[in-house]
C-alpha positions in Angstrom: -6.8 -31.5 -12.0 -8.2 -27.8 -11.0 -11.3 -27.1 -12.5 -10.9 -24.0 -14.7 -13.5 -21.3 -15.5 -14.4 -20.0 -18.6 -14.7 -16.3 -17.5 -15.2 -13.7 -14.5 -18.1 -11.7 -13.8 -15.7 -9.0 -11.9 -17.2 -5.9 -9.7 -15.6 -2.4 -9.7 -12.7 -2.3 -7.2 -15.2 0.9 -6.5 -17.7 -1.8 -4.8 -15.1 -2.6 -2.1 -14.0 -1.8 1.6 -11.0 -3.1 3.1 -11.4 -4.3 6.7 -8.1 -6.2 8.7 -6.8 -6.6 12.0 -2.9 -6.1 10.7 -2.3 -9.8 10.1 -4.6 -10.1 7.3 -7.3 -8.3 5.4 -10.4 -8.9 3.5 -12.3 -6.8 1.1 -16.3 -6.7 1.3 -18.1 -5.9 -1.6 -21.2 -3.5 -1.6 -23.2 -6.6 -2.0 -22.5 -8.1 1.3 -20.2 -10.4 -0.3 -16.5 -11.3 0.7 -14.5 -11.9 -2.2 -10.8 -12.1 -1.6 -9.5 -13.3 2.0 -5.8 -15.0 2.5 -5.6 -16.8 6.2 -3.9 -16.6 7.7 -1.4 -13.9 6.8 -1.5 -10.9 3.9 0.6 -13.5 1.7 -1.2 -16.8 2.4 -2.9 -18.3 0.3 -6.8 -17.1 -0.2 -10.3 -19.0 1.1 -11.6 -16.4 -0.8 -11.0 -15.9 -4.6 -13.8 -14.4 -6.3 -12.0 -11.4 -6.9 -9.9 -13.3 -9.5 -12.4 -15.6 -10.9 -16.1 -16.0 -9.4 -18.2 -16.9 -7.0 -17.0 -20.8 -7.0 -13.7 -19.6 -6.4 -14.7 -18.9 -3.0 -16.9 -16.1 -1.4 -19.0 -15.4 2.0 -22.2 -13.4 1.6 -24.9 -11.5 3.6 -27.7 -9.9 1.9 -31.4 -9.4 2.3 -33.3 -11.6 0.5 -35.5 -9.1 -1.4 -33.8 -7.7 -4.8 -35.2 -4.4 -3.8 -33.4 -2.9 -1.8 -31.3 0.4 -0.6 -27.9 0.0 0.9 -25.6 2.6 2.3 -22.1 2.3 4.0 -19.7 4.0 5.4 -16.9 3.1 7.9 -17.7 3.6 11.9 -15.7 7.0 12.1 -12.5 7.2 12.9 -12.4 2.9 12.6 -11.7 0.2 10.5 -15.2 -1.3 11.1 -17.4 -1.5 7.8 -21.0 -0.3 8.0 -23.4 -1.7 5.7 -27.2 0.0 6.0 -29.9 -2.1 4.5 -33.1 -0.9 3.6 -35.9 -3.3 2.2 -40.1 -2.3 2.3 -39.8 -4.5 5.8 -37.8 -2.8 7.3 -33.6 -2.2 7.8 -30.7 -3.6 9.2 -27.0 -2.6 9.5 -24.2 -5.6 9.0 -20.8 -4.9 11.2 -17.8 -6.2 9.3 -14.9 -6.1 11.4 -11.9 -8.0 12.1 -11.0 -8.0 15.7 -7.4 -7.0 17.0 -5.2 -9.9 18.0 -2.1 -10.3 19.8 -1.3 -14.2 18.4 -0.4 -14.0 14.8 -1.9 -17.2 13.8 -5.5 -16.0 15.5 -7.8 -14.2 12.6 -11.6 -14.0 13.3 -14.0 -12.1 10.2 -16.6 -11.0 12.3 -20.2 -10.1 10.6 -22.9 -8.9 12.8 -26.5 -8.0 11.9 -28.5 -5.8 13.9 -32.5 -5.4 13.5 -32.8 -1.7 13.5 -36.2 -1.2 12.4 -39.6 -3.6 11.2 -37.7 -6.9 10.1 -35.5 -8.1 7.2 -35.2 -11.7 5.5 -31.4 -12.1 4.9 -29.9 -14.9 2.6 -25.9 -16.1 4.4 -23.8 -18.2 1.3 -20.6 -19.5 2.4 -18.6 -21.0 -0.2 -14.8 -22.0 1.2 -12.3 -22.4 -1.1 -8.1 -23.1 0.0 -5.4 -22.5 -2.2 -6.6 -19.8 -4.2 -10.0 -20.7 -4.9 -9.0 -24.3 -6.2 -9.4 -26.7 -2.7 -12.6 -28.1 -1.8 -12.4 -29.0 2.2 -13.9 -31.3 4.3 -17.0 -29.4 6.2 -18.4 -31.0 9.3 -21.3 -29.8 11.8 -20.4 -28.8 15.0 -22.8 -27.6 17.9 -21.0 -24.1 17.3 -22.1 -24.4 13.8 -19.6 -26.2 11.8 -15.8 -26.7 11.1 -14.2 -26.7 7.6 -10.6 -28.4 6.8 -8.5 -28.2 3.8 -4.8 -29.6 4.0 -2.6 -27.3 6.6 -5.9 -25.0 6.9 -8.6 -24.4 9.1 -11.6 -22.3 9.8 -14.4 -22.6 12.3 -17.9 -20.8 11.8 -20.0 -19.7 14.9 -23.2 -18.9 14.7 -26.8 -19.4 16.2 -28.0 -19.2 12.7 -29.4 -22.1 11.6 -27.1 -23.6 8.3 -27.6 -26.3 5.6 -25.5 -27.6 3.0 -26.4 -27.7 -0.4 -24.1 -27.9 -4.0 -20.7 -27.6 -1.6 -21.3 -24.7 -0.1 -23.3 -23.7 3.2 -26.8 -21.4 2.9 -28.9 -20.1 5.6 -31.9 -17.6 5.6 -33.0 -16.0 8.4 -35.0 -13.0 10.0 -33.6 -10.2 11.4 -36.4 -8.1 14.0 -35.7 -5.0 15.5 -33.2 -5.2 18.5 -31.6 -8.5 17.4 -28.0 -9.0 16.7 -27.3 -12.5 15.2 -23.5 -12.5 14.4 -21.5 -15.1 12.5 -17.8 -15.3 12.7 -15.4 -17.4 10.8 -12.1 -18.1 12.9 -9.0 -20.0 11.4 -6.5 -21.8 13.2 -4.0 -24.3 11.8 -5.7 -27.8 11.1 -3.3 -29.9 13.3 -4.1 -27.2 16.2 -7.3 -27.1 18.4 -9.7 -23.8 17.7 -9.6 -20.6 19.7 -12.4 -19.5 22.2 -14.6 -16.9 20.0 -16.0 -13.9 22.9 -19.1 -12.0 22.7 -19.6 -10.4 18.9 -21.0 -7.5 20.7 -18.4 -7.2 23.1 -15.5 -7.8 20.5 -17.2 -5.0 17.9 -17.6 -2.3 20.8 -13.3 -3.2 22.0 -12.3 -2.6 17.9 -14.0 0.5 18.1 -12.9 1.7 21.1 -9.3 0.8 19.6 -9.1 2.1 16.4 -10.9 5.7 17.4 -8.1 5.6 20.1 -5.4 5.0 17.0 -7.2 7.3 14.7 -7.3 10.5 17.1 -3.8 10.8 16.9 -3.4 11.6 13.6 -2.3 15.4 13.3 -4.0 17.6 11.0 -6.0 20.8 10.5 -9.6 19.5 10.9 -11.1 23.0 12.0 -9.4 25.1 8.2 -9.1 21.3 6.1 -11.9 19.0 7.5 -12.5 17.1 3.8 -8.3 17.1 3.8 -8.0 16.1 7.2 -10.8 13.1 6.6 -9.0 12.1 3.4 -5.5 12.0 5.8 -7.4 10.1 8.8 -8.7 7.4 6.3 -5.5 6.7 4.9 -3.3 6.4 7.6 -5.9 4.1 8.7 -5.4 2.2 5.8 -1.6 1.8 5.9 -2.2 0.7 9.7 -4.8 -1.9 7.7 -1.5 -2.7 5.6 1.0 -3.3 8.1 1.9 -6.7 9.4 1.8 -6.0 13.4 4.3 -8.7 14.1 7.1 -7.0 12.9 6.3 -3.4 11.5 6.1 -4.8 7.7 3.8 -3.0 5.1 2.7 -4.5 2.3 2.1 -2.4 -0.5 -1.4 -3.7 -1.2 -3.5 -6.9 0.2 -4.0 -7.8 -3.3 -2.4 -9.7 -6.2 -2.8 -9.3 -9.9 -5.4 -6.7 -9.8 -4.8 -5.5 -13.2 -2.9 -2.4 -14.5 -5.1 -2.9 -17.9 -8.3 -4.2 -18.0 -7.6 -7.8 -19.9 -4.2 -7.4 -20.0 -1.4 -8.9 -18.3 0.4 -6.2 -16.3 -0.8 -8.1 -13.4 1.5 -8.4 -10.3 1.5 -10.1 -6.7 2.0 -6.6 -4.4 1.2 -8.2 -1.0 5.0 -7.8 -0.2 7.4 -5.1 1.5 9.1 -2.6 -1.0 12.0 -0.8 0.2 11.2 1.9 -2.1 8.6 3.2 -0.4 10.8 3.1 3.1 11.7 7.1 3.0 8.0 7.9 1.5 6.6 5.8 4.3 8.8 7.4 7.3 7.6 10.8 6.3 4.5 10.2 6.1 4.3 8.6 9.2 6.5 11.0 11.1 3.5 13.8 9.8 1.0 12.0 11.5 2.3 12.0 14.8 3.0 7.9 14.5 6.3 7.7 15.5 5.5 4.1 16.9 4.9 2.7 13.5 7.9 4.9 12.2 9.7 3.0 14.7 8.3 0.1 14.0 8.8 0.1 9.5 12.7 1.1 10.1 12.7 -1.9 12.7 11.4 -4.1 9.7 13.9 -2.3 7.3 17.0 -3.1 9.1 16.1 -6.8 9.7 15.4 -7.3 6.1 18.1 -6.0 5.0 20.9 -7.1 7.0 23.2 -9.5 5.0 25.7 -8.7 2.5 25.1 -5.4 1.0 25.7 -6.6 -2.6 22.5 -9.6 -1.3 20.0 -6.3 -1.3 16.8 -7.2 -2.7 14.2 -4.6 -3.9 11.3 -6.5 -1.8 11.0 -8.8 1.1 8.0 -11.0 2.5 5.9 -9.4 5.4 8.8 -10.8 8.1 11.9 -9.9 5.5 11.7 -13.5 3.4 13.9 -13.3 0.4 12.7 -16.1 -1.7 9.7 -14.9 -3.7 9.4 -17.3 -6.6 6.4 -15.8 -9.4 4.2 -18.5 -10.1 1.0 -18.7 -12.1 -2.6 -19.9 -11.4 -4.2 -21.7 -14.5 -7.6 -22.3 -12.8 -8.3 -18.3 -12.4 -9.5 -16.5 -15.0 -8.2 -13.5 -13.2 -10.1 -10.0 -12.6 -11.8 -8.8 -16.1 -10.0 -11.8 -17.7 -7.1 -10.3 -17.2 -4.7 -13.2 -16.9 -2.0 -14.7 -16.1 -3.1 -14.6 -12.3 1.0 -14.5 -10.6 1.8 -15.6 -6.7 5.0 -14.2 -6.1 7.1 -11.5 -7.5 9.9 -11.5 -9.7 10.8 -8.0 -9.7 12.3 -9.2 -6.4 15.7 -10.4 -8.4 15.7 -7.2 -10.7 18.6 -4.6 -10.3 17.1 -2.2 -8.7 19.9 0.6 -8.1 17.9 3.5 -6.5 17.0 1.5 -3.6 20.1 2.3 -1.8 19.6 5.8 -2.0 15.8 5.1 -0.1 17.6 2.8 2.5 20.2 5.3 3.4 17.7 8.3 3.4 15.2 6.5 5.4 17.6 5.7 7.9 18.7 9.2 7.6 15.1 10.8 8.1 14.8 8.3 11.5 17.8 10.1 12.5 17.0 13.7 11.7 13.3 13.0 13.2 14.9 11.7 16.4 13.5 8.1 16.3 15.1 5.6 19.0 18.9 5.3 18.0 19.7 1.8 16.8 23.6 0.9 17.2 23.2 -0.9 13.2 21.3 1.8 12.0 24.6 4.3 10.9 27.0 0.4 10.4 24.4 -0.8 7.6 24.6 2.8 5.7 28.4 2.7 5.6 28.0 -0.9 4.3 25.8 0.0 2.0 28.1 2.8 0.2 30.8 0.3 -0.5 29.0 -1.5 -3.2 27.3 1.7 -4.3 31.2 4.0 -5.3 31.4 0.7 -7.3 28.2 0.4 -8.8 26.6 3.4 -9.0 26.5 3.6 -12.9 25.4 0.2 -13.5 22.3 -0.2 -16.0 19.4 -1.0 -14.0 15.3 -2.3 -14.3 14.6 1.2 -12.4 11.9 2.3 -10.6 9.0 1.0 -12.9 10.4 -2.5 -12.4 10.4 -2.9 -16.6 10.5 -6.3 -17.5 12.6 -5.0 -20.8 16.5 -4.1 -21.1 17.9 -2.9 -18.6 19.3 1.1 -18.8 20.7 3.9 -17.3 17.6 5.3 -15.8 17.8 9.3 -14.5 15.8 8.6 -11.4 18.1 5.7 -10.3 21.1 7.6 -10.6 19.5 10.5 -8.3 18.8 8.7 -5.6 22.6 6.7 -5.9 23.0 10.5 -5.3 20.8 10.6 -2.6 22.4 8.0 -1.2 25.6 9.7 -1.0 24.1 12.8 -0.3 22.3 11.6 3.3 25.5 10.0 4.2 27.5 12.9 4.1 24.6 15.4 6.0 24.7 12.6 8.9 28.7 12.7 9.1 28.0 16.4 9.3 25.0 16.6 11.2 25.5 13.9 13.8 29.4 13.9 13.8 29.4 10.0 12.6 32.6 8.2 11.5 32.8 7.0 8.3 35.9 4.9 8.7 37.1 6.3 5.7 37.3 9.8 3.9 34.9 12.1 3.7 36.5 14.1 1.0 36.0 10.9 -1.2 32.7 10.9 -0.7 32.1 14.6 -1.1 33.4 14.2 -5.0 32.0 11.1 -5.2 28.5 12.8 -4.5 29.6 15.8 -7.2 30.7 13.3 -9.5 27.1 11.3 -9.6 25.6 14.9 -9.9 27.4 16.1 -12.9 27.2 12.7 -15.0 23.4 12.9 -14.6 23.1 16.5 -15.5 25.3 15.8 -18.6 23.7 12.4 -19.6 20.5 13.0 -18.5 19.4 15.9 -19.4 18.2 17.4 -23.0 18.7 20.8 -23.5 16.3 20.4 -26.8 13.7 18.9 -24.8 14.9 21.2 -22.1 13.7 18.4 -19.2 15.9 15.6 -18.0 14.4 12.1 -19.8 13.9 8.9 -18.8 16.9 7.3 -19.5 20.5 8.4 -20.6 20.2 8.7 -24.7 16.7 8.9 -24.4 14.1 11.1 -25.3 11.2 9.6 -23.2 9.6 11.5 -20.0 8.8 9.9 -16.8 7.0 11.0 -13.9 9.7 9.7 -11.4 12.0 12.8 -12.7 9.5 14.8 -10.4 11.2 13.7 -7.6 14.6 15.9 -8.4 13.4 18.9 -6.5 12.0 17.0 -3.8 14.8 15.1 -2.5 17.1 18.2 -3.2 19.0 17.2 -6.0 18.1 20.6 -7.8 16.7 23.2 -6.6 13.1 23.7 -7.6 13.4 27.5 -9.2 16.6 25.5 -11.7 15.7 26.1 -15.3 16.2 22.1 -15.9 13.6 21.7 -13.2 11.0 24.1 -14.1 11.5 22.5 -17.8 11.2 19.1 -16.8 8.0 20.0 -15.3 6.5 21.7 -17.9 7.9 18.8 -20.3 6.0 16.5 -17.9 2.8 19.0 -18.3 2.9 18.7 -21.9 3.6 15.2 -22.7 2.3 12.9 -19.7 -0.3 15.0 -18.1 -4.0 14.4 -19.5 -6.5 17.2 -19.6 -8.5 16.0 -16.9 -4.9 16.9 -14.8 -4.0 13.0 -14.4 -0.1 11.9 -15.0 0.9 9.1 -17.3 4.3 7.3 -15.4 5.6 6.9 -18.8 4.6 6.9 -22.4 4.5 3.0 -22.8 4.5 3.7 -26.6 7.7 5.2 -26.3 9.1 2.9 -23.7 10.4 -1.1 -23.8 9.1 -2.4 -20.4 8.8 -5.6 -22.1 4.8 -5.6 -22.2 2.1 -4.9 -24.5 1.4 -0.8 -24.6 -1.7 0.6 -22.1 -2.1 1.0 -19.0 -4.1 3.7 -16.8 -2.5 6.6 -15.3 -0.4 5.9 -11.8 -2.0 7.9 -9.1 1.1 8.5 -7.1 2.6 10.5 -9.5 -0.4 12.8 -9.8 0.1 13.6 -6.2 4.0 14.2 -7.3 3.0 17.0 -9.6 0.8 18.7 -6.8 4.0 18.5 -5.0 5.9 20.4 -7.5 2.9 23.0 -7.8 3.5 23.5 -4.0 7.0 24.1 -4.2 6.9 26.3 -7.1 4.0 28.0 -5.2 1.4 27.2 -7.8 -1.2 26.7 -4.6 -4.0 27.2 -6.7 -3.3 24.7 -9.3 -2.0 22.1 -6.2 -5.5 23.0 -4.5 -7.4 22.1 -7.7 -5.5 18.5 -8.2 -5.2 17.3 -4.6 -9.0 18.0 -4.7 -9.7 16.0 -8.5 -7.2 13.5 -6.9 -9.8 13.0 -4.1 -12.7 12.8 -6.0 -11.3 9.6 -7.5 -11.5 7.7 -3.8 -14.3 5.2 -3.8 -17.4 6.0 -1.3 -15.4 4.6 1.6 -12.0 6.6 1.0 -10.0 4.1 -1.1 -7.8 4.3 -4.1 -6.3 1.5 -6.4 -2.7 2.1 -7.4 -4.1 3.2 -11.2 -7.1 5.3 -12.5 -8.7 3.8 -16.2 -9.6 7.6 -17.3 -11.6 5.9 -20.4 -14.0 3.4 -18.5 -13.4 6.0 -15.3 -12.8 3.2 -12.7 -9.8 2.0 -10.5 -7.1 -0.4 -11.4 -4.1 -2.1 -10.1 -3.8 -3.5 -7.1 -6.5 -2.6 -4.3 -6.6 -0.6 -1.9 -2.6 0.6 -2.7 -0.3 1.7 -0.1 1.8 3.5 -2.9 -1.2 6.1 -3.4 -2.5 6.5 -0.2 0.9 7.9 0.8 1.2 10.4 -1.8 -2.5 11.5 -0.3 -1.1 11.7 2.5 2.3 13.8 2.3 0.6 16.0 -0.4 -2.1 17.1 1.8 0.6 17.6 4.5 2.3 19.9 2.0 -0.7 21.5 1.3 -1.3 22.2 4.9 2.3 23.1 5.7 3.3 24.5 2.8 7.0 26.1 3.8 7.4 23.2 6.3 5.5 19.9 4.5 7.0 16.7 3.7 8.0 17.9 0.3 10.2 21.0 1.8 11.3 18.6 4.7 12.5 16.1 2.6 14.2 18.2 0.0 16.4 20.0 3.1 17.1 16.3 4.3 15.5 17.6 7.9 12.4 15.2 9.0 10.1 15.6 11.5 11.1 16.9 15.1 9.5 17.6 18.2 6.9 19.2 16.2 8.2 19.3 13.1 10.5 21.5 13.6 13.6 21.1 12.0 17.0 19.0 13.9 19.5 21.4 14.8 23.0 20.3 14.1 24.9 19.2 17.0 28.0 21.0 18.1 31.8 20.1 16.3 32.6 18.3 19.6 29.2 15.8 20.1 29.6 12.7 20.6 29.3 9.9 17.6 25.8 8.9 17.7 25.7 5.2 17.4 22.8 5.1 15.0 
């Protein structure tokens, strides 16, 4: 049986940097201590669980022995190389935590190296190794090398010159660090029936991932000289989504964390270290912003893998190389962040009815188009596919965007983007001269059709905003996305009152924006939760479009304030205890960081305004001219 734990002694997700090599990731705590690892792939199962439970759950730490002591940190600029600065009456050191770049996917190395930069510094090493989610013991041996651990299909190898002793399962060392040395450990799986991989220099390895990543980072477009705080902010999180991308085959996760929750103690806790094609239009143009047409080229790659199949087979999610089955599943021996249980592997949103995601298939594919990415000859096939179940379906009650766990409804923002759906198709018949193998009129009052049943059924011309649902009266953030994707315009009374409605009823006085009143709303969990911070970063949106700069300005800049020390924000923001939540570091935010500061920047031409027109990224950013009556049919 498992051994359980009465309780966790859990860290602020403020404490931790994210550091990965675009296979896997780890986050390092301000104490030197890794808590949460998966080998040897984002959704593996963790060595490292202390995150969700505590330190016998699993955890690799490297500290100075002396309780007094100063420590600063900061990433290597332009990297994803974590630099921790220790200060003790001795003297200091600096600890590299890095994950070096790998072309095999089954090849991750954590690298930690300590360098003596002034006097010297007693440092205490604790290695506690835990497979399967903190619950597997393995078999540890010495090796000349230092020494090899096995648990069941699982691996890891620990090189060091340091010398190690084991003591109450788990492996200690303490050890002096003088000025000039740089002892390095670095823990290297491989699977157990396969023989270990050579380890190179530490040095060497650290000064290569360097050398890579400020290559990567340089890249990113910006205005550094007029923004340089907004342009940092942009830098850091495109580095992040890189850090959330599965290199094998273009794949981002949305976070590398699971059940990181939503409420402190409660149980809105969710697996998120999977693909969501909701975030596939979102992702594109933020991408495409950047400059990083490569990893644009890359996600829609992912996208129409995963998705090929029977269009009524869509899913909502897929694994990192487009797996279907992702069974939930509880762990019973972790107490779970804050003692916020039930601790879930696996999602089951990933059977919901999700309708909206055909509208951010189709436009995503749309905005690779408009943005001149590579043509692919399934790219235009898959979005005629896709509209065939969608005249059908459109209308059907859905879990929507939130992923409720209650009754299903007819939720506003899902029937936009069925709109959007059609919508996109029709600007690339027109745009790109495509054939639709069918009519194109249809389609047309197909697209008016969807537009007029949602501004009938969901709208309320008492509340003078569109709700949440048809019959409703709830609000919901997500309705901020009708300007932006061009369903309305933005100067539309309905829109200018659903924004103010928003302002009024979701917004909180420090400017932060609720998703949803969960008071008001069945999502078939207890009420509370802290405010989502994508949807702050939506409102700033709408300030920019209504060209309310000033009072865009003010919350991009609060929005930034809530990043930790190193840049990173959780998917939620607990305004009472003022710490993040949900799921760590979330792709979902750092995307609306990055397109609102785009929009910000570019604020006739941003993200926002290229979106809304249905005209991506080209050459520039300039917008794609519409080829003449007579071009050929693109094939994709």
């Amino acid at each position: 049986m498992p051994r359980t734990h009465p309780s966790s002694h859990s860290k602020p997700l403020e404490d931790y940097g994210l550091i990965g090599n675009m296979l896997s990731a780890a986050l390092v705590a301000r104490d030197g201590s890794i808590d949460w690892l998966c080998l040897p792939h984002f959704n593996s199962p963790a060595c490292f669980a202390a995150l969700l439970g505590n330190e016998s759950n699993g955890r690799w730490q490297i500290r100075p022995h002396a309780t007094e002591c100063r420590t600063t940190r900061r990433y290597v600029p332009g990297t994803a190389v974590l630099e921790t600065c220790h200060e003790t009456a001795t003297g200091k050191v600096t600890v590299f935590d890095f994950m070096p770049l790998s072309e095999d996917e089954h090849r991750v190395d954590v690298v930690r190296l300590i360098r003596g930069d002034e006097g010297h510094v007693e440092m205490d090493m604790e290695l506690i190794l835990r497979f399967n989610y903190g619950q597997a013991v393995p078999w540890v041996r010495r090796r000349d090398y230092g020494l090899s651990a096995v648990a069941g299909p699982d691996a890891v190898e620990i090189h060091t010159q340091v010398p190690m002793k084991g003591e109450d399962m788990k492996t200690c060392s303490r050890f002096t660090v003088h000025k000039g040395e740089t002892p390095a450990f670095t823990l290297s799986y491989h699977p157990s029936h396969k023989s270990p991989h050579f380890v190179p220099d530490r040095s060497e390895s650290l000064d290569r991932t360097i050398g890579w990543w400020r290559e990567w980072s340089k890249r990113c477009r910006g205005d550094a000289e007029h923004h340089p705080v907004w342009h940092e902010a942009i830098v850091r999180s495109m580095i992040t989504l890189k850090l959330l991308t599965f290199r094998p085959t273009g794949g981002m996760v949305a976070a590398p964390t699971t059940s990181l929750p939503e409420r402190l103690g409660g149980e809105r806790n969710w697996d998120y270290r999977y693909c969501w094609l909701r975030d596939s239009a979102m992702i594109l143009y933020a991408l495409l912003n950047g400059g990083y047409r490569d990893e644009a080229e890359a996600w829609r790659h992912w996208l129409m893998r995963a998705t090929s199949g029977l269009p009524d087979q869509l899913q909502i999610m897929y694994g990192v190389s487009g797996e279907r089955q992702l069974p939930e599943f509880e762990l019973p021996w972790l107490p779970g962040y804050e003692n916020s249980k039930p601790v879930r592997i696996g999602n089951a949103a990933s059977t919901q009815i999700q309708m909206d995601i055909y509208g951010e298939v189709i436009e995503a594919l749309h905005a690779a188009r408009e943005a001149e990415l590579a043509p692919l000859e399934h790219a235009w096939r898959l979005q005629r596919v896709l509209l065939q179940p969608l005249k059908k379906h459109w209308n059907t009650r859905d879990h929507g965007i939130w992923e409720v766990r209650g009754p299903r409804r007819a939720f506003t923002h899902s029937r936009v983007m069925c709109w959007v759906a059609f919508d996109r198709a029709i600007k690339s018949i027109e745009r790109f001269n495509l054939d639709l193998q069918g009519s194109k009129e249809e389609l047309v009052a197909l697209r008016d059709k969807v537009h007029a049943d949602i501004c009938e059924h969901g709208f309320d011309p008492k509340l003078n905003s569109f709700v949440q649902s048809y019959g409703g009266k709830a609000l919901d953030a997500s309705l901020l996305m009708i300007p932006q994707v061009g369903f309305l315009p933005i100067d539309d009374p309905r829109v200018a009152g659903t924004i103010k409605a928003i302002e009024q009823r979701l917004l909180r006085d420090d400017g932060l924006v609720y998703r949803y009143d969960t008071t008001q709303t069945d999502d078939g969990l207890p009420d509370g939760e802290g405010v989502f911070l994508a949807c702050s970063f939506w409102l700033a949106d709408a300030y920019v479009m209504q060209g309310r700069m000033d009072e865009a300005r003010d919350l991009y800049n609060r929005l930034l304030a809530l990043r930790n020390d190193l840049g990173l924000l959780a998917e939620e923001y607990e305004p009472v205890s003022k710490r993040l939540i949900g799921n760590f570091p979330q792709g979902f935010s750092h995307i609306g960081l990055i397109n609102t500061g785009y929009n910000l920047m570019k604020a006739t031409s941003g993200p926002v305004q290229q979106r809304a027109s249905s005209s991506a990224p080209h050459n520039g950013n300039a917008p794609h001219p519409a080829p003449p009556a007579d071009a050929p049919h693109a094939p994709g």
